[in-house]
N, C-alpha and C positions, 0 to 999 in steps of 0.2 A: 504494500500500500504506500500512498505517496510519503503519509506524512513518516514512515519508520525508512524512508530512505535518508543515507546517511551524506551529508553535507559537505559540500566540496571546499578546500580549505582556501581560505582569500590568498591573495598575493598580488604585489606592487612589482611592475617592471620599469624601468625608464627605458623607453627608447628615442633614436635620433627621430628628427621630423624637418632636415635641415642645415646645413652649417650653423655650427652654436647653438642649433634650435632641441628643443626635448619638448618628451610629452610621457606623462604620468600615464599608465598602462594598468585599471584596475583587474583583472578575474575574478576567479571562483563565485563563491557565494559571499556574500555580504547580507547577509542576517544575524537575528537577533543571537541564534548559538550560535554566532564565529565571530560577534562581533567582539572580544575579549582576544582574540590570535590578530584581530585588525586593528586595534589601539595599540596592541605593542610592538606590531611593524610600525605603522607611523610614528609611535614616540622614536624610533630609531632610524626612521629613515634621511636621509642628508640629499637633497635636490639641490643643483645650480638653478636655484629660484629666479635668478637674472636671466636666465635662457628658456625658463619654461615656458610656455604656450599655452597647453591646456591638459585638461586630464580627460581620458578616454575611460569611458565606462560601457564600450559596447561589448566587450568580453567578458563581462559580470553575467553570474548565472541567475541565482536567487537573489531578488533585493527587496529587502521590506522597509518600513519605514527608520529601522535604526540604524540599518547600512544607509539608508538615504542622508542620514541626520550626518552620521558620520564624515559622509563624502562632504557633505555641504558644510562642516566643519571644516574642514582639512581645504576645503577650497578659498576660507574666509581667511583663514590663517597667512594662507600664500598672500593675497589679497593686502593683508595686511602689508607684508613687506614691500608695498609698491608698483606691482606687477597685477596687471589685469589677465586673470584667468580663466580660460571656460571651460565649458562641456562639451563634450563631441561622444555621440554615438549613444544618444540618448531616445528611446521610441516615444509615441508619443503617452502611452499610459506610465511612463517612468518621466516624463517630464512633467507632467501633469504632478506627480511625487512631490516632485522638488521645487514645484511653484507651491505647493501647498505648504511646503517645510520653508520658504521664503519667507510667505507670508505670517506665518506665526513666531517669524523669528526673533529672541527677545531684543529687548530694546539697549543698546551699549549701556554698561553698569559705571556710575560715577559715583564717587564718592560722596559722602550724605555729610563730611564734613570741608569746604572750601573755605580758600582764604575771603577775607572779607574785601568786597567793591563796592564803590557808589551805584555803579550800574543795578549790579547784584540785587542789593539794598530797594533799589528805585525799582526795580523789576518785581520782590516781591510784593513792597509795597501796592504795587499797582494789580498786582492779581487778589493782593486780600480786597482793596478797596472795589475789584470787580466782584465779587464774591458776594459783598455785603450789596453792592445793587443788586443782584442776582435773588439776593435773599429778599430783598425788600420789597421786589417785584412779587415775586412770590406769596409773600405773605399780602400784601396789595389787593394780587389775582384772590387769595381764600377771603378776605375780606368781601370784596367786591360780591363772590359766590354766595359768602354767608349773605350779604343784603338783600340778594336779589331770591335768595331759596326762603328768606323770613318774609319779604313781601310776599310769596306764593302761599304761604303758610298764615300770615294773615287772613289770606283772601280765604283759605281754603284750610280750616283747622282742624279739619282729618288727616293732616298728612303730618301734622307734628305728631313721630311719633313719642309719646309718653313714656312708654314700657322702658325705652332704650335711656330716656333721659332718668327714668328715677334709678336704672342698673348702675347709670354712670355715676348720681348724686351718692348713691349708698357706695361705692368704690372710694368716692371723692371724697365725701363729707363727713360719711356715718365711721366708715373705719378710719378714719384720719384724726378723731375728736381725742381717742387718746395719747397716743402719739404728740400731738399738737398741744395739750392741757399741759403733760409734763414737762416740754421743754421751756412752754411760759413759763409755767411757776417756778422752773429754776433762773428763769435770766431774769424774772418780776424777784426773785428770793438776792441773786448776785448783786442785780443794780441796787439793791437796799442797803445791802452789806456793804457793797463798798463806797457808795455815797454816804452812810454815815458812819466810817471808819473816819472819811476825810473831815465830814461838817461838826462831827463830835468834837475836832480840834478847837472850832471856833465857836463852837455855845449853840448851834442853830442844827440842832439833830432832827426838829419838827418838818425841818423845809426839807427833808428827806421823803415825804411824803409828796407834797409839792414836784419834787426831780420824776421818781418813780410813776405818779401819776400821767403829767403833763410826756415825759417823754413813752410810756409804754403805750397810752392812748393814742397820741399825734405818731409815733412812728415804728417802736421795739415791735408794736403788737403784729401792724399790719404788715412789714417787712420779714420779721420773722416767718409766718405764717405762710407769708406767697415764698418765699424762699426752700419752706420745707413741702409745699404742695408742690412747685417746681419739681422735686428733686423725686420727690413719689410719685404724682400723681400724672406732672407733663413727662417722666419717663415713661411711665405704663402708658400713655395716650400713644409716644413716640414705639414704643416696641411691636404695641400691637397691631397700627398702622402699617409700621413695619414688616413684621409678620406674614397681613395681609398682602402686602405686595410681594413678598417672596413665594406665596405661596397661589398666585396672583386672582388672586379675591376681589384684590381693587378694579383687574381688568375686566373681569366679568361681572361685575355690575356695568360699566359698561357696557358691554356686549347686551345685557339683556333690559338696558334704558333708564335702569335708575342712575338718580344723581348720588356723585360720592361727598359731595358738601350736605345735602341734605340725609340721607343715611348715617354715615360717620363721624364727619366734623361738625353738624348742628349740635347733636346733642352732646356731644362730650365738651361744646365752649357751654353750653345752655346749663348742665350741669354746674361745671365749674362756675362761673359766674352767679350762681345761685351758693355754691358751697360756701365760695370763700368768701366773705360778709359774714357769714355765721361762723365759721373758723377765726373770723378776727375777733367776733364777740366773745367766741370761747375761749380765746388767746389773750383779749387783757383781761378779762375776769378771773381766767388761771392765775396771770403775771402779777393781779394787783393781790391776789390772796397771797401768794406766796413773800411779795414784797410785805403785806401784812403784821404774816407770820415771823417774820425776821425782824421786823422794826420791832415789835411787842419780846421778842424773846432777846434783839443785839442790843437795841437804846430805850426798853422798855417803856414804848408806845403802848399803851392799852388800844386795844381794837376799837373802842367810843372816836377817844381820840383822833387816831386813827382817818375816821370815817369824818367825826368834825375839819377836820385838816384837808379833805380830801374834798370836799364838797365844796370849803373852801376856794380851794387851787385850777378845780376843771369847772366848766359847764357844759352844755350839752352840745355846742361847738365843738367845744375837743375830742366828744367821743365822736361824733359827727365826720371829722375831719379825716379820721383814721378808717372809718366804714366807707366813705365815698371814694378812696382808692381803692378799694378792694375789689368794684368790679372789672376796671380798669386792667388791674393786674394780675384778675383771669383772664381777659381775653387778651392779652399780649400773650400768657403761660400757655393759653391752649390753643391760638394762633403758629404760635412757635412751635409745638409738639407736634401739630396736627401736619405742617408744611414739612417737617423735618422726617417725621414718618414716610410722608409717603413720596419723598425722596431717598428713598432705603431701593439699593440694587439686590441682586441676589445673591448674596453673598451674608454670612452671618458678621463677616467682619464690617460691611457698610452699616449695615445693624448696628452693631456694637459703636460704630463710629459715631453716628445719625443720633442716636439716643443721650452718648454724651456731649454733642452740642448741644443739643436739644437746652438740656438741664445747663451748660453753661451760659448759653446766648439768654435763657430765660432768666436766668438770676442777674445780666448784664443787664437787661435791660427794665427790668423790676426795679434795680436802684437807679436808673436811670429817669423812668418815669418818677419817681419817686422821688427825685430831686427838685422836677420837672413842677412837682405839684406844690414843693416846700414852696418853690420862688412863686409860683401862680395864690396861694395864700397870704403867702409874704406882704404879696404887693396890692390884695384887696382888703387886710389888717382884719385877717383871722385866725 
């Protein structure tokens, strides 16, 4: 039978092709079992590279794609040295071979560390800065989508659907409330601690309550909060997005005419933007007990106290202040999750890649907005 017949061994000839002229002479077989006897004649073979012409492969027996790989190696190599090389005596389903091993051939390997240029510099510069329009577009384009899928969904309030938006709310909201509780009430328990470690020096341990208040409401609460929904909740948005297209779930809605803004990205921003407002609530109410606890047990604050001081210090502004970002930056966190998903290739590494920008670009621009609103209060004196 064919395949227990036994293998004819490679071998390299040079012959003349001319005054000073050669040409590389392949035989036998060139497969995958001979190609181990074919690497270690070429590692030892010595050609006047300057004189050669080209390499003849029309007296090769067996060639499968590793003898191919091989040849097209060994022919890159010469190449290298300055001499243009070719093929002769190539059929056309063996040439067809070597156009295909061409084309996938890998891309020359540079070092991932260079010395440093202006150009250099000013190059990557210029590809982050295309990157982020890229990105901005993007999320633009899901913007635009989400308005125009909410006007249909006005007109037509059968097609919001429900189901998907409370799956996503209890994902977002409901398992997220402890998580979220206990980190307040440690940074509401720290900011106390050491703001009257400091104020204890100077007699004024009360305006401890006043710090903790004013700054957990106006900012600890709501920054925290969207920062740790970011890192939970716009990854899980970004994974499974992800997922989806690898598995390409997202195509075939398509194919069968639903929208993927209204299906996927509606409700998981609709969710979030319902979540996090109540995640802020639970986040300074956490922050302010725990700062509570700590003033009554570090600078013995009685909890009355406490609560007189505090009433004092905020009004309904300052909680106010901290809940009106809040829907804001869900829809930046689940704008960003949603675009960044389903820009996931197929590949678990784009996955992996996609997910954690995701959570980074969300937390950038979380304090960014968030800046955004300090100066926009600043300047209407609230």
């Amino acid at each position: 039978m064919a395949f227990l017949e036994k293998n004819t061994a490679p071998s390299i000839a040079l012959e003349a092709d001319g005054p000073d002229r050669h040409r590389l002479v392949f035989a036998g077989d060139w497969a995958v079992s001979t190609i181990g006897d074919a690497e270690k004649m070429l590692a030892d073979l010595t050609v006047p590279w300057d004189h050669l012409t080209c390499i003849d492969v029309s007296r090769i027996g067996h060639l499968d794609t590793s003898g191919a790989w091989l040849i097209h190696r060994t022919r890159g190599r010469l190449e290298f040295k300055g001499r243009k090389v070719g093929l002769t005596g190539v059929s056309e389903v063996r040439q067809s071979l070597f156009d295909e091993i061409e084309r996938h051939h890998p891309p020359n390997w540079k070092p991932d560390r260079q010395a440093f240029s202006i150009a250099g510099f000013l190059e990557t510069t210029g590809r982050h800065m295309v990157d982020i329009y890229q990105d901005t577009l993007a999320m633009l384009h899901i913007l635009g989508s989400l308005g125009l899928v909410l006007s249909t969904v006005l007109l037509q309030p059968k097609r919001l659907r429900s189901i998907s938006i409370a799956v996503q709310f209890d994902r977002s909201c409901i398992g997220a409330v402890p998580i979220v509780a206990l980190m307040s009430f440690l940074i509401g328990a720290i900011i106390s601690q050491q703001g009257g470690f400091y104020l204890r020096q100077f007699g004024a341990d009360i305006f401890v309550v006043d710090l903790a208040g004013i700054l957990v409401l106006r900012e600890i609460g709501v920054i925290l909060t969207a920062i740790m929904v970011a890192g939970r909740s716009g990854s899980a948005f970004t994974a499974e997005l992800g997922s989806m297209r690898m598995q390409e779930e997202v195509d075939a809605l398509h194919v069968i005419g639903l929208s993927v803004t209204e299906v996927l990205v509606l409700p998981r921003i609709l969710a979030l933007m319902i979540a996090l407002p109540i995640l802020t609530f639970i986040s300074d109410m956490s922050a302010l007990l725990g700062s509570g606890l700590v003033t009554w047990a570090y600078l013995d604050i009685p909890p009355a106290a406490f609560l007189t001081q505090l009433q004092a210090a905020i009004t309904t502004k300052t909680v106010a202040v901290g809940l009106v970002k809040a829907p804001f930056m869900a829809l930046i966190i689940g704008l960003i999750a949603c675009v960044e998903g389903l820009k996931v290739e197929g590949s678990s590494e784009s996955l992996g890649r996609h997910t954690t920008m995701s959570v980074v670009k969300a937390i950038f621009l979380v304090i960014v907005v968030d800046g955004f609103f300090a100066i926009f209060f600043a300047a209407i004196g609230v």
